[in-house]
ROTORDO-815668 format. One record per residue (C-alpha): z, y, x; residue number from 1; residue in one letter. Coordinates in steps of 0.5 Angstrom, whole numbers, plus 500, padded with zeros to 3 digits. Layout:
! residues N
{zz:Z | yy:Y | xx:X | k:NUM | r:a}
...
END
This chain:
! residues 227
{zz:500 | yy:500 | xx:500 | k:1 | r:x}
{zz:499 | yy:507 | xx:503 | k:2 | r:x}
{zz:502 | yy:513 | xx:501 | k:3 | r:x}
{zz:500 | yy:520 | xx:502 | k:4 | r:x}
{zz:504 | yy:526 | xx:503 | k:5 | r:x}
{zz:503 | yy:534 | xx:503 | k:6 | r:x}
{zz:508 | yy:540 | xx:502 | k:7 | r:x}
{zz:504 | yy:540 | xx:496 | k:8 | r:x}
{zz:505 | yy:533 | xx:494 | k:9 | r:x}
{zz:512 | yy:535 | xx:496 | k:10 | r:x}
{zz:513 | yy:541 | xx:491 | k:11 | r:x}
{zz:509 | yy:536 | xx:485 | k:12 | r:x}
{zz:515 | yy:531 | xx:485 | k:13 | r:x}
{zz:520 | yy:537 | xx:486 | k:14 | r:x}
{zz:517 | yy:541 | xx:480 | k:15 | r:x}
{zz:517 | yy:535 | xx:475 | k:16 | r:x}
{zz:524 | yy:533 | xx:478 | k:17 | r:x}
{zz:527 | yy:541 | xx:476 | k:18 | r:x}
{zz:523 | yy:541 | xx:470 | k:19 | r:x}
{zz:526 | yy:534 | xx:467 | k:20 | r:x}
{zz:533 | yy:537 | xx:469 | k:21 | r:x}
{zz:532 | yy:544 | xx:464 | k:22 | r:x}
{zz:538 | yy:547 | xx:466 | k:23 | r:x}
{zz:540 | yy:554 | xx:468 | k:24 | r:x}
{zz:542 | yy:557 | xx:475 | k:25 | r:x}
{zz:537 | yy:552 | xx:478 | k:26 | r:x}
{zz:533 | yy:553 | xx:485 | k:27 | r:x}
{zz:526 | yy:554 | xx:484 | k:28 | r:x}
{zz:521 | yy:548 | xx:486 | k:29 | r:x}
{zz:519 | yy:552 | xx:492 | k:30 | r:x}
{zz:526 | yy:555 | xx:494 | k:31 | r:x}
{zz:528 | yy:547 | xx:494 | k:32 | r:x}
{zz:522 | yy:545 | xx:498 | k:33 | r:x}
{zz:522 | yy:551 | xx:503 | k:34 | r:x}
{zz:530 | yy:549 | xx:504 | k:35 | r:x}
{zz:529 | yy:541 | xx:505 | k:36 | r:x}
{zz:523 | yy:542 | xx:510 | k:37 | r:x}
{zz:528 | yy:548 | xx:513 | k:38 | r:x}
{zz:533 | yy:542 | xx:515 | k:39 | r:x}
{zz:528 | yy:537 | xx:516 | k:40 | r:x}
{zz:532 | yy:535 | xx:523 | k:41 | r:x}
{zz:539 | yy:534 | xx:519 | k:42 | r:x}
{zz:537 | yy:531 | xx:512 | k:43 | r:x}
{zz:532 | yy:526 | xx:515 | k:44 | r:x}
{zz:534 | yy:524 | xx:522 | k:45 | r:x}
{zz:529 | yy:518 | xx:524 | k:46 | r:x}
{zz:532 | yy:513 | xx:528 | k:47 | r:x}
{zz:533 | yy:506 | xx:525 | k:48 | r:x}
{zz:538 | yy:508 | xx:519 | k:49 | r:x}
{zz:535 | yy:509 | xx:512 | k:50 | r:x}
{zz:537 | yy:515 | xx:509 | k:51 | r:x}
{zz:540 | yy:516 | xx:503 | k:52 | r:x}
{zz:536 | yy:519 | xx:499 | k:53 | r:x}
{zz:540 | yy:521 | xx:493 | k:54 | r:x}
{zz:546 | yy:524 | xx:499 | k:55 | r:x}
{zz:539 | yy:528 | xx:502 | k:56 | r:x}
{zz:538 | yy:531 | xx:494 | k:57 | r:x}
{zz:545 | yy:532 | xx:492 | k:58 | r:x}
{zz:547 | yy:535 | xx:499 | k:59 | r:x}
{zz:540 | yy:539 | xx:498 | k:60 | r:x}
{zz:542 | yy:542 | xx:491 | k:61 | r:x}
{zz:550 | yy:544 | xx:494 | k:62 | r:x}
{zz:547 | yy:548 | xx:500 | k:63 | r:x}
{zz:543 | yy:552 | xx:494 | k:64 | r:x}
{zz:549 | yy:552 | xx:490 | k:65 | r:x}
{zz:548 | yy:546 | xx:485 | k:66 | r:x}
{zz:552 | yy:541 | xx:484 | k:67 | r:x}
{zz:549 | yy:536 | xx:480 | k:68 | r:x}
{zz:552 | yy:529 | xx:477 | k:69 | r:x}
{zz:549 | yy:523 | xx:478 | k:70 | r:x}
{zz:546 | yy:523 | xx:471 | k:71 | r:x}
{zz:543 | yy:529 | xx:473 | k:72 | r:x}
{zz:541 | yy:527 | xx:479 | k:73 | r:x}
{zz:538 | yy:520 | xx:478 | k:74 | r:x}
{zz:534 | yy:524 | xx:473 | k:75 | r:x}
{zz:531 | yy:529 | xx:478 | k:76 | r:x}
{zz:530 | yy:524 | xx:483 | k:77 | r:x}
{zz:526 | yy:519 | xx:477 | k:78 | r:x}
{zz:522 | yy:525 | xx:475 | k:79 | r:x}
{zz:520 | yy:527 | xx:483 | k:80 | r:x}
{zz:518 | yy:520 | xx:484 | k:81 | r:x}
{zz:514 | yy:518 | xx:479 | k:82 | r:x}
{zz:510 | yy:524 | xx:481 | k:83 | r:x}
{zz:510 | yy:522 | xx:488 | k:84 | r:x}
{zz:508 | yy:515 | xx:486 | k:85 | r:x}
{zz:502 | yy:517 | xx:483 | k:86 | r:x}
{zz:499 | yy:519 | xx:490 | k:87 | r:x}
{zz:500 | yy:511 | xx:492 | k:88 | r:x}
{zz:494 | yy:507 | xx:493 | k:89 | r:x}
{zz:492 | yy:500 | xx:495 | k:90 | r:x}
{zz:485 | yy:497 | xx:499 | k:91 | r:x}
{zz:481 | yy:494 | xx:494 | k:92 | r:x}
{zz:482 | yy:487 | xx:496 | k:93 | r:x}
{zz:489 | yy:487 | xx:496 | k:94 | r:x}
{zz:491 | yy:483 | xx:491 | k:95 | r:x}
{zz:484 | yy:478 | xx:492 | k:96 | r:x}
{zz:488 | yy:477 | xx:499 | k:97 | r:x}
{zz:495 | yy:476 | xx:497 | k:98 | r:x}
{zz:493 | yy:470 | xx:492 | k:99 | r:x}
{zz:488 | yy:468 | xx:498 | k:100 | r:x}
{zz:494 | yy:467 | xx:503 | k:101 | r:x}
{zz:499 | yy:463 | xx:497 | k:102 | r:x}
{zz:494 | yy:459 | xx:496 | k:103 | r:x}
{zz:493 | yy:456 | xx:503 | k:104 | r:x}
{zz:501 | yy:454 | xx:502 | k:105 | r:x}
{zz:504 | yy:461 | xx:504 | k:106 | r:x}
{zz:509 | yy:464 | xx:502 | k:107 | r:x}
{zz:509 | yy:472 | xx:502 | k:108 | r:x}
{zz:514 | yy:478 | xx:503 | k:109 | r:x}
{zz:513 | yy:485 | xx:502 | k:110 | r:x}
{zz:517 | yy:489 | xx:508 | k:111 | r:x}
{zz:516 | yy:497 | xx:508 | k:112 | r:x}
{zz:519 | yy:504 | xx:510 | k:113 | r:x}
{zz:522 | yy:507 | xx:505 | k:114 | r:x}
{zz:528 | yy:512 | xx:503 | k:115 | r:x}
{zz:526 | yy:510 | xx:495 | k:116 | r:x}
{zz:532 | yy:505 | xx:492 | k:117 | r:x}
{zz:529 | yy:499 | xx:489 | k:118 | r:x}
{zz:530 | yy:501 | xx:481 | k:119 | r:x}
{zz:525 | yy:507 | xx:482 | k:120 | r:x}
{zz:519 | yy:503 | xx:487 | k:121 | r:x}
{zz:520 | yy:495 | xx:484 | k:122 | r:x}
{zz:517 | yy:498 | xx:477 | k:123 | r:x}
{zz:511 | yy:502 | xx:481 | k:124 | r:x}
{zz:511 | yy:495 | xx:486 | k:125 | r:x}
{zz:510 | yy:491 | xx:479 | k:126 | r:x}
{zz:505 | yy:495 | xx:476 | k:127 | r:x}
{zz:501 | yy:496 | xx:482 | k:128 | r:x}
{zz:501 | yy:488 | xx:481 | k:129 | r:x}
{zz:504 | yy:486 | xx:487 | k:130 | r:x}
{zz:511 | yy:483 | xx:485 | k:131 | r:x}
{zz:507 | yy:478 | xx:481 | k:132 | r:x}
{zz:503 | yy:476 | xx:488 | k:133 | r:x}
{zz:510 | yy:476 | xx:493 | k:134 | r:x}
{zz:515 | yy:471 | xx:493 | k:135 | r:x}
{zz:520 | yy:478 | xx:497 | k:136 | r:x}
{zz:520 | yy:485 | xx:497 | k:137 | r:x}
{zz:524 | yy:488 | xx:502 | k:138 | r:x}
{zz:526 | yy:495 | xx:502 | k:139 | r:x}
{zz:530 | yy:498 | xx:508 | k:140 | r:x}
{zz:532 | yy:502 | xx:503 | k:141 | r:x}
{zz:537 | yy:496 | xx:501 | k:142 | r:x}
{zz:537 | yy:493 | xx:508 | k:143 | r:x}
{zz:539 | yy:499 | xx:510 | k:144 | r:x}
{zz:535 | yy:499 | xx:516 | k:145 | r:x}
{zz:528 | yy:501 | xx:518 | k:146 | r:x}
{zz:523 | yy:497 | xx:521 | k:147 | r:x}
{zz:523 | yy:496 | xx:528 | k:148 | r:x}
{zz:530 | yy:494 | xx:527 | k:149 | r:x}
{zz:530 | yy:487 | xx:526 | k:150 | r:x}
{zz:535 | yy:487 | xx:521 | k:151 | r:x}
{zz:530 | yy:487 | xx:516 | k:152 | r:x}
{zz:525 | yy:482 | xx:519 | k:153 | r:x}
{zz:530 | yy:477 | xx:519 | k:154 | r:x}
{zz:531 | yy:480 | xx:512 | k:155 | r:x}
{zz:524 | yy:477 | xx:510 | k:156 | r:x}
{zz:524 | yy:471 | xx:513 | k:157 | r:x}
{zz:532 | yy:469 | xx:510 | k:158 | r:x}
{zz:528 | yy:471 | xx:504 | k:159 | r:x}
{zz:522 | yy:466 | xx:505 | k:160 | r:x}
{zz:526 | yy:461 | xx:509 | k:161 | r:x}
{zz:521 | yy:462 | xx:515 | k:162 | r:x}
{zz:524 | yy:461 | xx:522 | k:163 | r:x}
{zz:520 | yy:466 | xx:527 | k:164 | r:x}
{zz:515 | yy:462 | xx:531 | k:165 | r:x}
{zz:513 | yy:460 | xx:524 | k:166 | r:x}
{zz:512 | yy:467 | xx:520 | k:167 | r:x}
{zz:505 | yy:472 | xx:520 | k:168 | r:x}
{zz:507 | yy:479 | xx:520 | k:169 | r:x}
{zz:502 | yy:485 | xx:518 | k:170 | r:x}
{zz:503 | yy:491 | xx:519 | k:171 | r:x}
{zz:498 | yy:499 | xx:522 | k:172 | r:x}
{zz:503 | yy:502 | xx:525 | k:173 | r:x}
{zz:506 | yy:499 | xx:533 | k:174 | r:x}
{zz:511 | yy:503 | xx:533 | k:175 | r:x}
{zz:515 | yy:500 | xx:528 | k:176 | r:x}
{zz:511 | yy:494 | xx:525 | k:177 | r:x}
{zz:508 | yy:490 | xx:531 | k:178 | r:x}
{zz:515 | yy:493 | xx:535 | k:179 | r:x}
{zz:519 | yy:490 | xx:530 | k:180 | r:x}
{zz:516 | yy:484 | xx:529 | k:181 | r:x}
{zz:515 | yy:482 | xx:536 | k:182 | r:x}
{zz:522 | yy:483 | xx:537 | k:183 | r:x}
{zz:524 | yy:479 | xx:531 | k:184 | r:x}
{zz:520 | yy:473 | xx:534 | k:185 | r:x}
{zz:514 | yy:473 | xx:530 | k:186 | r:x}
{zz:507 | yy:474 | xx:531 | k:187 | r:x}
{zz:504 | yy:479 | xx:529 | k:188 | r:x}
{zz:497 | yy:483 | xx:526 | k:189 | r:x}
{zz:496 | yy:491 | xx:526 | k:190 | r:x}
{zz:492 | yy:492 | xx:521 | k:191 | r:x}
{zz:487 | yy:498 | xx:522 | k:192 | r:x}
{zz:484 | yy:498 | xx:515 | k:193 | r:x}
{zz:488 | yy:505 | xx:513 | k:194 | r:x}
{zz:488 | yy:508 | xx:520 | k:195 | r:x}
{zz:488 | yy:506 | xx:527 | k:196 | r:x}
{zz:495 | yy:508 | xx:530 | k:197 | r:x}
{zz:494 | yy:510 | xx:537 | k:198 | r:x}
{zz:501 | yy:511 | xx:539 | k:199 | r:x}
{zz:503 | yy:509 | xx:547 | k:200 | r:x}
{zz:509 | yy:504 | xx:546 | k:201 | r:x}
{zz:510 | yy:498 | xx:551 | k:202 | r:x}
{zz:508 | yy:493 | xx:545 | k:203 | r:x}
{zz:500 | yy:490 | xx:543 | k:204 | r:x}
{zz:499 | yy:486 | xx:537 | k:205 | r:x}
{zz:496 | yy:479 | xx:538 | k:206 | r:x}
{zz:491 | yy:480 | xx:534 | k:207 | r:x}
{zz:487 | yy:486 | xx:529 | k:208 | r:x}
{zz:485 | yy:486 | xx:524 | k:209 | r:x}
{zz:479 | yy:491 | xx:522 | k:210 | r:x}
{zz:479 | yy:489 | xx:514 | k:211 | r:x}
{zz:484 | yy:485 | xx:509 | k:212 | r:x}
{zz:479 | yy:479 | xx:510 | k:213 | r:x}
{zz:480 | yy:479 | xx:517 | k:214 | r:x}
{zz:487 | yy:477 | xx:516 | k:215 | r:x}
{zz:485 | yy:471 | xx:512 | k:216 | r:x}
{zz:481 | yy:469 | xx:518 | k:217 | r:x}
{zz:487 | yy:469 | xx:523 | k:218 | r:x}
{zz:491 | yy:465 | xx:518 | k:219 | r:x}
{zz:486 | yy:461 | xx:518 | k:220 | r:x}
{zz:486 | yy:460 | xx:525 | k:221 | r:x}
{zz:493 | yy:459 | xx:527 | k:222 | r:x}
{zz:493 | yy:454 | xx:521 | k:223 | r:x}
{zz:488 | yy:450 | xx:524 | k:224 | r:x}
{zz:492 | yy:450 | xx:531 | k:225 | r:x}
{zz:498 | yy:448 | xx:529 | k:226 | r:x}
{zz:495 | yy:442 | xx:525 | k:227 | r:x}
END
């Protein structure tokens, strides 16, 4: 799945999710983005710790003199990201790769980056149809740790009941997917269909895949040698 992001797409989400509030005393949409991009560095530090996205918000409302309760505050992150999921969009074949891997025997799991909590991406996973074609979805989110921590490897592979030297990881980004993945144990595959990550990391994939059926070709392979 690949998600765009903008100030633009940022802001989108914000207005819906103030206009869902409809209360008084409020900060405008553009107040609330400028000040989330003004304390990018403390709200959202990077590392390896998933953020929490409902502190991120409810500290970003205290700062401008809001202080919401939780009902208010799930409401406004719903609203927000029903927005940003809208901009989410997946490779045509993906859903013709997905039953083409069960298929063959395998069992799949679902592994991703991300601050949204399950309640809000699992029903945009399953519209999307992709709960149906996995056996696990698993979220840093709920981990609490972002890839390439190997906690949330090692989540996927309890989840599937895989050992390391038995699993398969797809992933474009280097420094987080083929990173991770190795150090987990697993091989690995970077996917170059949405992008080519150029990133200078001392980790190589051990193998690429410039299409979604070239992964099909490489499980493919490898069950083949280990016949």
């Amino acid at each position: 799945m690949q998600d765009e992001w903008s100030d633009e797409i940022a802001l989108e989400g914000h207005t819906a999710g103030l206009e869902a509030l409809a209360r008084e005393g409020l900060p405008t949409a553009e107040a609330f983005t400028r000040h989330l991009a003004d304390n990018d560095a403390e709200l959202f530090p990077g590392g390896e710790d998933e953020i929490d996205i409902a502190d991120v918000m409810r500290r970003s409302f205290a700062a401008q003199g809001v202080d919401l309760q939780d009902d208010d505050l799930r409401l406004f992150i719903r609203a927000a990201h029903d927005v940003w999921a809208s901009h989410y969009s997946l490779a045509a074949s993906s859903h013709a790769l997905l039953e083409a891997l069960r298929a063959r025997g395998l069992r799949l799991a679902l592994v991703s980056n991300t601050a949204s909590p399950g309640w809000l991406l699992l029903p945009v996973l399953e519209r999307q149809g992709l709960v149906d074609r996995v056996d696990a979805v698993v979220l840093s989110s709920e981990v609490g740790k972002r890839k390439p921590h190997t906690a949330i490897f090692e989540r996927a592979l309890d989840e599937v009941g895989a050992e390391p030297n038995e699993a398969v990881f797809v992933g474009d980004r280097l420094d987080t997917d083929v990173l991770g993945a190795s150090r987990a144990g697993m091989t690995t595959v970077q996917a170059l269909w949405f992008r080519a990550d150029d990133v200078r990391i001392d980790a190589e994939p051990d193998f690429q895949a410039f299409t979604q059926m070239d992964v099909l070709n490489v499980v493919d392979r490898l069950l083949a040698a280990s016949a």
